[in-house]
matplotlib code that plots the C-alpha trace (Angstrom):
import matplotlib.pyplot as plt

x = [-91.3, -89.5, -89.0, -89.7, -86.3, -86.3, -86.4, -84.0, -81.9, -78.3, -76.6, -79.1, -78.5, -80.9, -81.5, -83.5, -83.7, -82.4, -84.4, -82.0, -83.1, -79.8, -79.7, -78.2, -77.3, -76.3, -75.1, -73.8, -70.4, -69.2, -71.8, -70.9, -73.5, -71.4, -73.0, -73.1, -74.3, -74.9, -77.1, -78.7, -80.6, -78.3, -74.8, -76.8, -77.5, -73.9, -72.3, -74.7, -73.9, -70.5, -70.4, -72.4, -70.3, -66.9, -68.5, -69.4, -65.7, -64.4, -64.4, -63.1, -64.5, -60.7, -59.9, -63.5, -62.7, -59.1, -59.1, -57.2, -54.5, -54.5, -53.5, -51.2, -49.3, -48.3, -47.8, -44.8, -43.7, -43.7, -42.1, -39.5, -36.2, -37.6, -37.6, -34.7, -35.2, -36.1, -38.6, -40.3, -39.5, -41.6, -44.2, -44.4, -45.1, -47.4, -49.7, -49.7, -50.0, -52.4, -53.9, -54.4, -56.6, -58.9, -59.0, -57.8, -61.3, -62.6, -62.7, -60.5, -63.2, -65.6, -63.2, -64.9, -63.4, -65.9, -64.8, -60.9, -61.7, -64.0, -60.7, -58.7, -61.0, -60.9, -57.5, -57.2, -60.0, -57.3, -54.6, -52.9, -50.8, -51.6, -47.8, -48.5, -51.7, -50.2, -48.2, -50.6, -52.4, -49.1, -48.5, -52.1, -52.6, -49.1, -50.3, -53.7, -52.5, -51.3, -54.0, -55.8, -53.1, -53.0, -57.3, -57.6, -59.3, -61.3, -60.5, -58.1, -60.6, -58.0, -57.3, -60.7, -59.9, -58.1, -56.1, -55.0, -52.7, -49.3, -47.5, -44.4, -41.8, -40.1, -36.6, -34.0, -30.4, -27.4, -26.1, -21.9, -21.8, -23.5, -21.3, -18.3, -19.4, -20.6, -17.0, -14.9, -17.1, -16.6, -12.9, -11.3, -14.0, -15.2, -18.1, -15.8, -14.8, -18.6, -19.9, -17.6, -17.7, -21.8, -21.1, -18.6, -20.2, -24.1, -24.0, -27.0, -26.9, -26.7, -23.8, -21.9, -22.2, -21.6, -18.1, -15.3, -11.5, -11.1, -13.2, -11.2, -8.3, -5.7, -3.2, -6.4, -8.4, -11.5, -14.5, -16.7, -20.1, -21.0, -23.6, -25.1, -25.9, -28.9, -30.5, -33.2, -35.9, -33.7, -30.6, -28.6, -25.6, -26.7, -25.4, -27.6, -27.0, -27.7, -31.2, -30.3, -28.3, -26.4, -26.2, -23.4, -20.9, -16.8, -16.9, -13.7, -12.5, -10.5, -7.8, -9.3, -11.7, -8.5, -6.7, -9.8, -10.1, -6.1, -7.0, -9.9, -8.0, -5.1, -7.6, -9.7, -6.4, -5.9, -9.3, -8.8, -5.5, -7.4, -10.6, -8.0, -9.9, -13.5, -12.9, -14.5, -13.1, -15.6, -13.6, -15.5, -14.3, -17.0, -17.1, -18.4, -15.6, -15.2, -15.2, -19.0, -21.1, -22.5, -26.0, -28.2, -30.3, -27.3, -25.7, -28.7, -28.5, -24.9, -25.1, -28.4, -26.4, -23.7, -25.8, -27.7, -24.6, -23.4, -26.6, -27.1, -30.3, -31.3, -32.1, -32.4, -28.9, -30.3, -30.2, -27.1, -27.8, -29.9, -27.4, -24.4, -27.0, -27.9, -24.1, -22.9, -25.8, -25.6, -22.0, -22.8, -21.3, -23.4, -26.4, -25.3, -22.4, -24.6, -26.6, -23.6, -22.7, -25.7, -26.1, -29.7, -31.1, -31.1, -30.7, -34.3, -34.9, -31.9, -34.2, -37.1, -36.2, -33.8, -35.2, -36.2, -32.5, -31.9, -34.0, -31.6, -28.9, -30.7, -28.9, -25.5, -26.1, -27.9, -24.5, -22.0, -24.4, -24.1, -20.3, -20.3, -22.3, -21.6, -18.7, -16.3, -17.0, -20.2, -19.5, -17.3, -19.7, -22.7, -20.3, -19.9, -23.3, -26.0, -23.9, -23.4, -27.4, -27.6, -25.3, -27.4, -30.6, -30.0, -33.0, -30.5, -28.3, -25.1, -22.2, -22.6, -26.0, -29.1, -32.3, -34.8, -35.7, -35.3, -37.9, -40.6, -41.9, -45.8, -45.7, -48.7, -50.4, -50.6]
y = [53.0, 52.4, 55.5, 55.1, 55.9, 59.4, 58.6, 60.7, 60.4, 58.6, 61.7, 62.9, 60.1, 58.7, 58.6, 56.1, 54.6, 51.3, 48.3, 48.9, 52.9, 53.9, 55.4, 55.3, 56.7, 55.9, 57.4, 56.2, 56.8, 55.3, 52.5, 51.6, 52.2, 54.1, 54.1, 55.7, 54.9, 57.0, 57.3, 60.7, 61.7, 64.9, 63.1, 61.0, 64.3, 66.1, 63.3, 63.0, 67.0, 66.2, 63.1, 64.6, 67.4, 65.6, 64.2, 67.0, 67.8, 64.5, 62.3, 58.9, 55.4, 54.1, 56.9, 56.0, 52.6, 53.0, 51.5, 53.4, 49.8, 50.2, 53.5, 53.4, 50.5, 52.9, 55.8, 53.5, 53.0, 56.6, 57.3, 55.2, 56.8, 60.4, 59.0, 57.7, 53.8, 54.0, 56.3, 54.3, 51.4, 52.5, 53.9, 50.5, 48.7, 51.0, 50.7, 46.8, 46.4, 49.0, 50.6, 48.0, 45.7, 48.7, 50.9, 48.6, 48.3, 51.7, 53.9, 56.5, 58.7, 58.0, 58.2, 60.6, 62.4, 60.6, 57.2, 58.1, 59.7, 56.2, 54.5, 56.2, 55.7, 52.1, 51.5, 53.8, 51.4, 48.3, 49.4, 51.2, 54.1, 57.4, 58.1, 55.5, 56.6, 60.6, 59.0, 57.4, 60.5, 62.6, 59.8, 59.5, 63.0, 63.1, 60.6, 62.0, 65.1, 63.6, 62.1, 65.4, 67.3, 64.1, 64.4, 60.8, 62.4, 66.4, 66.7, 65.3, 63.1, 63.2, 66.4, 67.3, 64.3, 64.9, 62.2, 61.8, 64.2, 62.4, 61.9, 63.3, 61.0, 61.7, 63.0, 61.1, 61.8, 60.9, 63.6, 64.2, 61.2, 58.8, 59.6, 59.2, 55.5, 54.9, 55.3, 54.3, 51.1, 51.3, 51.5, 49.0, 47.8, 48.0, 50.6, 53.0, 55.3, 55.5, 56.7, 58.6, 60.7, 60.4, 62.1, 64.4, 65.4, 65.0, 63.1, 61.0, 57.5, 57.1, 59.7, 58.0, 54.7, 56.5, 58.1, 57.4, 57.5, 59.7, 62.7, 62.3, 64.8, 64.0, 66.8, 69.7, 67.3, 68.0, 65.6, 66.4, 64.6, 64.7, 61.6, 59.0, 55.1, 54.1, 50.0, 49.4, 46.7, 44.3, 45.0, 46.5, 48.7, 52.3, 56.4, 59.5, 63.1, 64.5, 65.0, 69.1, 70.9, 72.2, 68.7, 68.9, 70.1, 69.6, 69.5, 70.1, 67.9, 68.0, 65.9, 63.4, 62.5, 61.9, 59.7, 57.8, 57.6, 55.9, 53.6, 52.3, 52.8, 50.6, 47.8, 47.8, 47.0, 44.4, 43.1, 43.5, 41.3, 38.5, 38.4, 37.9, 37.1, 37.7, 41.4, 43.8, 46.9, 49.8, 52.3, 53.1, 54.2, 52.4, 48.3, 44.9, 42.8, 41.6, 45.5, 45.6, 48.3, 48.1, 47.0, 49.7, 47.3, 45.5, 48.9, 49.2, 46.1, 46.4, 49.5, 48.6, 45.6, 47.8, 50.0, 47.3, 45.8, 48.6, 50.0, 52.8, 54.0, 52.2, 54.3, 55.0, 55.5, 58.5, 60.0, 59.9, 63.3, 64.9, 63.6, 65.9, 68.7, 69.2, 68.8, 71.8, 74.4, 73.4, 74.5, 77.7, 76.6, 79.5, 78.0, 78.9, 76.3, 73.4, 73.6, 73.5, 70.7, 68.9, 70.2, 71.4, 73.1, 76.5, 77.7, 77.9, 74.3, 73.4, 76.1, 74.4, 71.3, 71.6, 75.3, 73.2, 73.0, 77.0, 78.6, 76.8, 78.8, 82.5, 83.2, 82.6, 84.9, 87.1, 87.6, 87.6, 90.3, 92.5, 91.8, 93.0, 96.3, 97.5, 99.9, 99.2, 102.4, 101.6, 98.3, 99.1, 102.1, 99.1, 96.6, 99.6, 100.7, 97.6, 94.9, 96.1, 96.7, 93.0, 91.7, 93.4, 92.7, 89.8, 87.0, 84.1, 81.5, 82.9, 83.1, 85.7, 86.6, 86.3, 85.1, 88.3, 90.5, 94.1, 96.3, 97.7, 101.0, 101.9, 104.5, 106.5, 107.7, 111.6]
z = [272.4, 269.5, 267.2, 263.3, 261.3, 259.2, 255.9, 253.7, 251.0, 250.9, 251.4, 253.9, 256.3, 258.6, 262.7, 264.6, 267.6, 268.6, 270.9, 274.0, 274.0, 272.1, 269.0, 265.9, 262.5, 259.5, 255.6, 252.6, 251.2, 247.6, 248.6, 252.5, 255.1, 258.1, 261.0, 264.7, 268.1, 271.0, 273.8, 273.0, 269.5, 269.6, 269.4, 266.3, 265.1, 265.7, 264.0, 261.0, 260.5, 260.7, 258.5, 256.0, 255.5, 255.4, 252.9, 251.4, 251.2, 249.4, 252.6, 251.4, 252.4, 253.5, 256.2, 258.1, 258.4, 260.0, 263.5, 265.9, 266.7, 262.7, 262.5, 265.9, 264.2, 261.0, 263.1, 265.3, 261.5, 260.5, 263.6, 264.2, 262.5, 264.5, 268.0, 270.1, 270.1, 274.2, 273.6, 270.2, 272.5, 275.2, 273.2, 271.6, 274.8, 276.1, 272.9, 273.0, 276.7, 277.7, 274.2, 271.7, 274.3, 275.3, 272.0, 268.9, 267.7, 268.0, 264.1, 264.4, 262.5, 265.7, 268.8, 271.1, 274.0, 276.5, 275.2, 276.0, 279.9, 280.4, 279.0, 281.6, 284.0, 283.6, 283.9, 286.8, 288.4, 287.6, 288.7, 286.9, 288.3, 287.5, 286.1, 283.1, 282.0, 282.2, 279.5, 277.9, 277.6, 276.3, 273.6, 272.2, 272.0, 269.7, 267.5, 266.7, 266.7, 263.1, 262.9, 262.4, 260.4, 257.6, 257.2, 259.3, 262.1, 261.9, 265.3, 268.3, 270.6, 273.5, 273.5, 275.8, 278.3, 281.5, 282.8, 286.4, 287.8, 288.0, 291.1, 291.1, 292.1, 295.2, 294.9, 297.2, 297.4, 299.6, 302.3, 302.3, 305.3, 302.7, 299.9, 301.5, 303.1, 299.3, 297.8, 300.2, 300.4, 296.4, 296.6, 294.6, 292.8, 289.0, 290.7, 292.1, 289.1, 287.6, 291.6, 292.1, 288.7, 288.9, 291.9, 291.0, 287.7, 288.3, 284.9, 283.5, 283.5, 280.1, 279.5, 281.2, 280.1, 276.6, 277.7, 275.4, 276.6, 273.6, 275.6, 278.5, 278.3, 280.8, 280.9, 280.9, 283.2, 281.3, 280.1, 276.7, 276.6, 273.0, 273.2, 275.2, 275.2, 273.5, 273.4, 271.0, 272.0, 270.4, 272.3, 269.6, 271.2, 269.8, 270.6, 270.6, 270.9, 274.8, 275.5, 275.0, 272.9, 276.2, 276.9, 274.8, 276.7, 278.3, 282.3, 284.4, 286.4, 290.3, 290.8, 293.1, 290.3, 287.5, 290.3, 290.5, 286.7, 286.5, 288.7, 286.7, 283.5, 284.6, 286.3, 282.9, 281.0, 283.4, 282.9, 278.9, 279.2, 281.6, 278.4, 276.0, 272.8, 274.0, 274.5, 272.5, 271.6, 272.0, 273.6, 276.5, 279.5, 281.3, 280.0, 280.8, 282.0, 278.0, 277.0, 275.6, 276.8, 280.5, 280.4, 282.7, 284.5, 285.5, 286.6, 289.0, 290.3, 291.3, 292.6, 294.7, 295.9, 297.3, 299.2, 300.6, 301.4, 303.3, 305.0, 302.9, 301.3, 298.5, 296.0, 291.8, 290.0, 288.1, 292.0, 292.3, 289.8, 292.3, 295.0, 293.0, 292.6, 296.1, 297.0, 294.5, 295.9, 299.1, 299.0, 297.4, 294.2, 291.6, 290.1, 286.4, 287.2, 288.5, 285.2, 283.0, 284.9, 284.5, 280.9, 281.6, 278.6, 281.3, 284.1, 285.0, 284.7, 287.5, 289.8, 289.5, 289.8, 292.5, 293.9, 297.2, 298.4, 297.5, 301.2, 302.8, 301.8, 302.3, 305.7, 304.7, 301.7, 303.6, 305.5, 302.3, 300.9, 304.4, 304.5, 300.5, 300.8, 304.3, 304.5, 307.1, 309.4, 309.4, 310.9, 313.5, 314.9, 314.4, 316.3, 319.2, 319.6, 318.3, 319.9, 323.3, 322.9, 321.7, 324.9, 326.9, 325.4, 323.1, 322.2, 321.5, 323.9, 323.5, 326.3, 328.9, 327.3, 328.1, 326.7, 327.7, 324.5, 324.6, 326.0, 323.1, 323.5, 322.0, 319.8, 320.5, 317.0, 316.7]

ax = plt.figure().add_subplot(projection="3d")
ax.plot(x, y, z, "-o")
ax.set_aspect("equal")
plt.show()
């Protein structure tokens, strides 16, 4: 049965229940009816309270009726010169494709927490993979987050909803065989000098399209990565700083990598002399074949096309990072070094992401450690006494052994 409306004064608000079994409530402000639905009384009643004394506490007209695609829109504005253009660029996308069609419409003042998790829900339910909406989530919460600090919103709606657990993306790499077939099948080519030095240097994609000739230093054989290649939406060559502040940094290099360089360095003068007057001057080590900047989808596709080409994995450029990773710590290189190298922000970062390959190496340290500590008369007396008892006795295949353990004796308890 339809429930009779409260009657109270403007301020006071009212609550009454709706036809369809929903209810609703309403108060004035500066002569505007604002008005809630829910399903229960007490959400009426929650947001009446809180309604009424917002308004208690100057609550103006204009920041109720802000729709979140309204306020989203201003905050790409606000935001624009304080993000790197891939990331406003991405945030863009993600608000138009997947926000704005979904959650335009909805009053910032009135986003709810369960209205968010049913969003996520739903696009969960159409397809979309749990990895976008995890960012979905992470951006949204950043801009109401604002929302909150500049009085739009009294509290951060997304901040109680739990988005889907994103799936970490697999990390491939190429073993030593791979690599070798990679660069040697690369030989010659404009591709040769960027593999090899992604290899070489477990550089980011972007860093090294960014490299200069000027941070190459011949005669020391070093490299400094001060920035990186940037392309707004619009396709506007731009630089950034690394992602870190240790991203920042000079790398050495071995000789094989500075041959390697020449050779690209005299085939790119070769390739300026060929463009004549349609080459650009940028300065970069690594250029289209008229001297602009490389684009990184075609990167991909190149490099794709030579793996596939030569029956290699196909996998992500940015792997060819993890590829150099597992290459250094496999090879005992110190973990302090790899992160340099990849200019992660510390050390503890290159361990997790790459702690996987370290178990691996625990017997071969396991021996330098022995070799280290163990005093020489210790050893031989150990080689004359335990391995004669190992021959004998010994649990592995080995030459003139056998593979019988030694006998254990029961220690009877006193």
């Amino acid at each position: 049965m339809k429930e009779m409306a409260q009657i109270r004064g403007k301020k006071e608000g009212s609550i009454h229940q709706r036809k369809n079994g929903s209810w609703r409530a309403q108060v004035v402000l500066e002569g505007r009816r604002l008005s809630f639905s829910a399903k229960s009384r007490r959400e009426c009643q929650d947001w009446l309270k809180k309604t009424i004394g917002q308004i208690d506490n100057g609550l103006q007209l204009a920041s109720t009726t802000v729709t979140l695609g309204d306020y989203l829109r201003n905050w790409l504005a606000i935001t624009k010169t304080s993000k790197s253009p891939s990331t406003w660029s991405h945030y863009e996308q993600l608000i138009r494709t997947y926000v704005q069609p979904h959650l335009g419409k909805f009053r910032l003042h009135d986003l709810r927490p369960d209205q968010i998790q049913l969003y996520y829900n739903r696009l969960l339910d159409a397809g979309v993979s749990e990895n976008v909406i995890h960012k979905i989530h992470t951006m949204l919460h950043s801009a109401l987050e604002q929302a909150v600090k500049t009085g739009l919103a009294d509290r951060n709606a997304v901040h109680a909803a739990i988005p889907p657990k994103p799936h970490p993306r697999e990390m491939l790499f190429l073993d030593e065989a791979q690599v070798s077939q990679m660069l040697v099948a690369a030989r010659g080519s404009r591709m040769e000098a960027i593999l090899h030095l992604a290899v070489a240097t477990g550089m980011r994609q972007m860093e090294l399209l960014g490299l200069r000739w000027t941070d190459l230093d011949w005669v020391k054989q070093t490299l400094r990565i001060d920035r990186q290649l940037l392309r707004s939406s619009r396709g506007e060559v731009k630089y950034s700083l690394p992602k870190t502040k240790q991203g920042r940094r000079t790398i050495a290099l071995g000789d094989q990598t500075i041959a390697v360089l020449h050779r690209w360095y005299d085939l790119q003068n070769e390739q300026r002399k060929s463009a004549g007057e349609n080459w650009k001057e940028y300065g970069l080590i690594f250029t289209s074949k008229v001297g602009t900047p490389i684009y990184f989808r075609n990167l991909l596709r190149d490099f794709q096309l030579l793996l596939r080409n030569n029956g290699l994995p196909v996998i992500r450029f940015h792997d060819l990072r993890h590829t150099a990773a597992s290459l250094m710590l496999n090879h005992g290189i110190p973990l302090i070094i790899v992160s340099r190298r990849l200019g992660h922000a510390k050390p503890s970062i290159t361990l997790d992401v790459y702690g996987h390959l370290i178990p691996s190496m625990q017997a071969e340290a396991a021996q330098k450690i022995d070799e280290l500590i163990t005093p020489v008369e210790i050893i031989a007396e150990l080689d004359r006494t335990v391995g004669a008892n190992v021959k004998e006795n010994c649990i592995i295949t080995a030459p003139n052994c056998t593979t019988t353990a030694p006998e254990l004796h029961k220690v009877e308890p006193k």
